[in-house]
N, C-alpha and C positions, 0 to 999 in steps of 0.2 A: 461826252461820248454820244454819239447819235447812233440810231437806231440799229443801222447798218452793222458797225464795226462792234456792238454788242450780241447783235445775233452770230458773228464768226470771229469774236473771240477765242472760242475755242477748238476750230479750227488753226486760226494763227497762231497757237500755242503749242501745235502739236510738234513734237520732235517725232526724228526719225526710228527712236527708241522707242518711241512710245507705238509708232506705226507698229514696229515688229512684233512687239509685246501684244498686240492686239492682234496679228496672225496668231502669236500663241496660244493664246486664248481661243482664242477658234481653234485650231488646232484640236486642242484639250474635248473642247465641247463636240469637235465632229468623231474624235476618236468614242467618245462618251455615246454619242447618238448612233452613228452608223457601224462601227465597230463591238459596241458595247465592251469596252475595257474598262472596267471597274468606276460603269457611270454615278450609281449613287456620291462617289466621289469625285471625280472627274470633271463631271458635268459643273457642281458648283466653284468648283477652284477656276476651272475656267471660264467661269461666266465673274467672279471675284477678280481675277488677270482683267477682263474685257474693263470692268467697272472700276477700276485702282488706276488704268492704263488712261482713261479720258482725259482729256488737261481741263484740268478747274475744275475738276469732280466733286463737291462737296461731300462723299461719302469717305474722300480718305483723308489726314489730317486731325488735328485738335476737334473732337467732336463728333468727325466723321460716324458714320455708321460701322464702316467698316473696321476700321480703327478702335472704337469700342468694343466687336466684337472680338479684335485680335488680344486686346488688354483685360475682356473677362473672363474669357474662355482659352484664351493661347498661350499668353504671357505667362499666367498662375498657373497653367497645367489642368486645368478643371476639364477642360471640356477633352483630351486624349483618356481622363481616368473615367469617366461618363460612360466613354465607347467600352471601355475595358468592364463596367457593371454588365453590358448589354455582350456584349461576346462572352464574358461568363453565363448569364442567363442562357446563350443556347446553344454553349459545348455539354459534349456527352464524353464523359470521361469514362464511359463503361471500358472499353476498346485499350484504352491504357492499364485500366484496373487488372483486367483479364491477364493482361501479358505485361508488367512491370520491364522489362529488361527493355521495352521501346523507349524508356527513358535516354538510355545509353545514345541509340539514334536520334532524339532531340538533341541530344549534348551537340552530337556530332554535326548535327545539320547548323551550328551555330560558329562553325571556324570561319566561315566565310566576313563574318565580322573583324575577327582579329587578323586575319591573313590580308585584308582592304587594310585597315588600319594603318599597317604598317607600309603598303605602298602611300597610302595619301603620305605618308609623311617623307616617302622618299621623291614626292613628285610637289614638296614644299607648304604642305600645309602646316598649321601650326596644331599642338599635340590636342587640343578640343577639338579644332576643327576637322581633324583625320578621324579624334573616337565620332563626332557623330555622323561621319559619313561612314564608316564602319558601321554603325550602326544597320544601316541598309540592309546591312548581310542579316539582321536578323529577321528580313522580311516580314513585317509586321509592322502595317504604317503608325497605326498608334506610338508605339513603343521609337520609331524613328522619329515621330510629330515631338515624342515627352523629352526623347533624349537630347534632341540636335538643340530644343526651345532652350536645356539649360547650360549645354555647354558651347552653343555657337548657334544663337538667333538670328545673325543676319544673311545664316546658311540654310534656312530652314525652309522657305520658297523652293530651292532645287531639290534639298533633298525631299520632303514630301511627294512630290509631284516624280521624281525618280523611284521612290519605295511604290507606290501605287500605281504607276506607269507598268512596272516591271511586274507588280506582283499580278498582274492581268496577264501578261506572257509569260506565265507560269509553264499553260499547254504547249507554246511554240519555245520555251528557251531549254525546257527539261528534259526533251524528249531523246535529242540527239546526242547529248551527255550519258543518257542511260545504256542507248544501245552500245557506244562507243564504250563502256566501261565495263556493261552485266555482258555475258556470252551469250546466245540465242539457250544455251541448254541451260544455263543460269536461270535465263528469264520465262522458259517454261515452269521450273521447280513450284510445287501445290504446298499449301502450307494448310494443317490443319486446323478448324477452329476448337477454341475452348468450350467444353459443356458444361461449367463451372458457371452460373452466373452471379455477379456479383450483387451483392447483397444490400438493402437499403440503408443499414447503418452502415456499411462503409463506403457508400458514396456520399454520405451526409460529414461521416467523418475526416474524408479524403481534403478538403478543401482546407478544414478545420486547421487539421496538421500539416498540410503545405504551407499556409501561411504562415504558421508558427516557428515552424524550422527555416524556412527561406529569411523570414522576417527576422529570426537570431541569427543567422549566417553571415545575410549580404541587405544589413536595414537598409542600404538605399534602392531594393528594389519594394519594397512595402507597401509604398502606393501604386506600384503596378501590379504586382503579386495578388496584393488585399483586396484590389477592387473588382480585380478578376474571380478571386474566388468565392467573395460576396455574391457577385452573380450570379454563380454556379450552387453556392449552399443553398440559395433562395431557388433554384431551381428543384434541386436534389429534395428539399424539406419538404414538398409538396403541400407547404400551407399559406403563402401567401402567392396565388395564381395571379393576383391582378397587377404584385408588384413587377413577376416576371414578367409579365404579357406586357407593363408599362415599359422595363426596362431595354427589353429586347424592340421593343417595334417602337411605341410613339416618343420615347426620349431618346434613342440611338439614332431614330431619325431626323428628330427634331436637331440634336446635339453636330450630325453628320452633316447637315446644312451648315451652320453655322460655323464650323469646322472649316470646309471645304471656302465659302466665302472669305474667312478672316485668313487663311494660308495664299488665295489667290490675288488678298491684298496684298502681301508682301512681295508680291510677284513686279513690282515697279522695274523699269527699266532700267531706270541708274543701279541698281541693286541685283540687278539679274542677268543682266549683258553683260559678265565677265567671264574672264576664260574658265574660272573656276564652275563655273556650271558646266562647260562641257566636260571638265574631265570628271566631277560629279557623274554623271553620263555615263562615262566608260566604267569609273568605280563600280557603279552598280552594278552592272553589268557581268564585271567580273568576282561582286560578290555572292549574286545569284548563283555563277556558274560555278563558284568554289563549294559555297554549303552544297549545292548539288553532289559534286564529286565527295568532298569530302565523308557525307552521310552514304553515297554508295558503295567507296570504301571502307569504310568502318561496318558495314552489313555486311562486304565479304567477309572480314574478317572476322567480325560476331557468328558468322556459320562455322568458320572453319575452327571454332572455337569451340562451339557448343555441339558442332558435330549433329545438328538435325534438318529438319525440313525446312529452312528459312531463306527466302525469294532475297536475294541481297537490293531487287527493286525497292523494296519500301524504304531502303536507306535514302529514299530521293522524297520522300514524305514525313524527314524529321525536319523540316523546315516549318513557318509558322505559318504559309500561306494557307489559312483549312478554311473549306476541306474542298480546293484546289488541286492541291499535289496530290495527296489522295486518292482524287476522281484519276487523276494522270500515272498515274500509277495504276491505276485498274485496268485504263486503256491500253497502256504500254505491254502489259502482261496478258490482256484477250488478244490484242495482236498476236500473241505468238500462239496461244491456248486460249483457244474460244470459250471452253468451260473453265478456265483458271480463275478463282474470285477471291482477288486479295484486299478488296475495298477494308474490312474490318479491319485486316493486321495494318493495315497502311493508314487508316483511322488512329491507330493507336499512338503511332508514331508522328502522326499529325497533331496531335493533340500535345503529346509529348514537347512537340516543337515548338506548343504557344508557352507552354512555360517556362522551358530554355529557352527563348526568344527576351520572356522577362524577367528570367535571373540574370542573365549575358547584357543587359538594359542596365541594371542595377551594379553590375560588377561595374561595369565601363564607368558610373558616375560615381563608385567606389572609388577610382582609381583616379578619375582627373577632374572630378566637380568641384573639388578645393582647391585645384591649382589655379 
């Protein structure tokens, strides 16, 4: 082989899949830089897409770099339970503590999962491959990265990059579902805060006891549950500062790399140019737009229930994107009342959302991880 025809070997090897998969990859990365849509992740999946996409890449394959990191970190689930220590470390479960009944609107904000489910299967998937792209619906890419890895791995490229795509248009997908659902006089309603504040043993104990009743309820969410609220006891305990500080910033970040490049390996061509990622696409889509609805009805009806001051908006903040919905939720409601400030209660239900996000993770691989 002479000189020539080894320098553009891999050129001459390129398919046209592999062309397009490398606009994806771009794609990914320009949404990441110029857009900023949920570039800490973004950014490396599509720069993992660009480097998986070259023909004769040695980083993917027996040995690969990439490839190693999908089998130490992807394959075993280590590195999705990593991120879950580090988003426990820096939720504040006060907001929930305060007002318990926002549990109810996390529940709710998590139909959007079983309500997708059941179309994937009427548009031909097989019963794994419908729960994990249901899974989407529980907005929260971790929990989509652990779920789709055990019941339908060679689905897990779309769906990731679908759950994290979407959970950045959070602001643009939520907005017009609110208004179309809550009334203008709905979404003025002030809700008052609590002056009860809650107390350091029970937010130390909070985490204790979640674990332990979820973990006898529904054990296969345990490793999402447990590692969540490890994070957050080590918070709440206020004696080990350096673990939190380690957990939340230099191993979430470190872990989020490595995350992001081993998912944008699987992004290969053969494996990613089928129809099935598009309608992945639209699933998400409309599992976003269901937990939406779903959570701000169930908050009509939790007023009309309880009969007090309660903004049926924050039913759009029992999802687990936090604190996303949250913030959009605060804005959707200063739109209408300038001095209206529902950040706190909409906190509560945000929070609420991450842990229905990973009991509803745990029920789904109750249900079809054996089949």
């Amino acid at each position: 082989m002479n000189l020539l025809s080894i320098l553009f070997s891999g050129l001459a090897s390129l398919s046209w899949g592999q062309v397009l998969m490398l606009g994806v990859g771009g794609l990914l990365i320009y949404l990441a830089i110029v857009k900023e849509y949920e570039p800490v992740l973004l950014l490396p999946i599509g720069a993992g897409a660009l480097l998986a996409n070259l023909p004769l890449s040695p980083l993917v394959g027996d040995g690969g770099m990439l490839t190693l990191l999908y089998n130490a970190g992807v394959g075993n689930e280590l590195f999705p339970l990593l991120i879950f220590v580090g988003i426990g470390a820096m939720t504040d479960f006060g907001p929930l503590l305060e007002q318990p009944h926002m549990l109810l609107l996390g529940a709710a904000g998590q139909f959007g999962i079983f309500g997708t489910l059941f179309l994937a299967l009427l548009l031909g998937f097989d019963i794994n491959e419908a729960a994990s792209i249901g899974i989407i619906g529980a907005i929260d890419g971790p929990t989509s990265i652990y779920v789709s890895n055990l019941l339908a791995p060679h689905l897990l490229g779309p769906i990731a990059v679908v759950a994290y795509s979407y959970m950045s248009l959070v602001p643009i997908i939520q907005p017009p579902i609110m208004r179309l659902l809550i009334s203008k006089k709905e979404r003025r309603i002030r809700m008052p805060y609590s002056e009860n504040p809650v107390s350091r043993r029970t937010r130390i104990l909070f985490p204790i006891v979640v674990t332990v009743v979820v973990g006898l309820l529904v054990p296969m969410a345990i490793p999402l549950i447990g590692m969540l609220m490890l994070g957050n006891l080590m918070k709440e305990s206020g004696v080990v500062e350096r673990l939190v500080g380690a957990s939340a910033n230099e191993i979430a970040n470190v872990v989020t790399l490595f995350l992001g490049l081993a998912i944008g390996a699987t992004m290969q061509a053969d494996a990613f140019l089928r129809k099935e990622t598009l309608l992945i696409l639209i699933l998400g889509i409309f599992a976003f737009g269901l937990d939406t609805a779903a959570g701000l009805l169930f908050a009509k009806f939790l007023r009309w229930i309880v009969h007090g001051p309660l903004n049926p908006l924050i039913g759009a903040a029992g999802i687990s994107a936090f604190p996303m919905a949250a913030r959009v939720v605060q804005k959707v409601a200063q739109d209408e009342d300038f001095e209206n400030f529902l950040l706190m209660h909409a906190m509560g239900a945000n929070t609420a959302g991450q842990i229905a996000s990973v009991v509803a993770g745990g029920v789904v691989l109750s249900l079809f991880a054996a089949r």
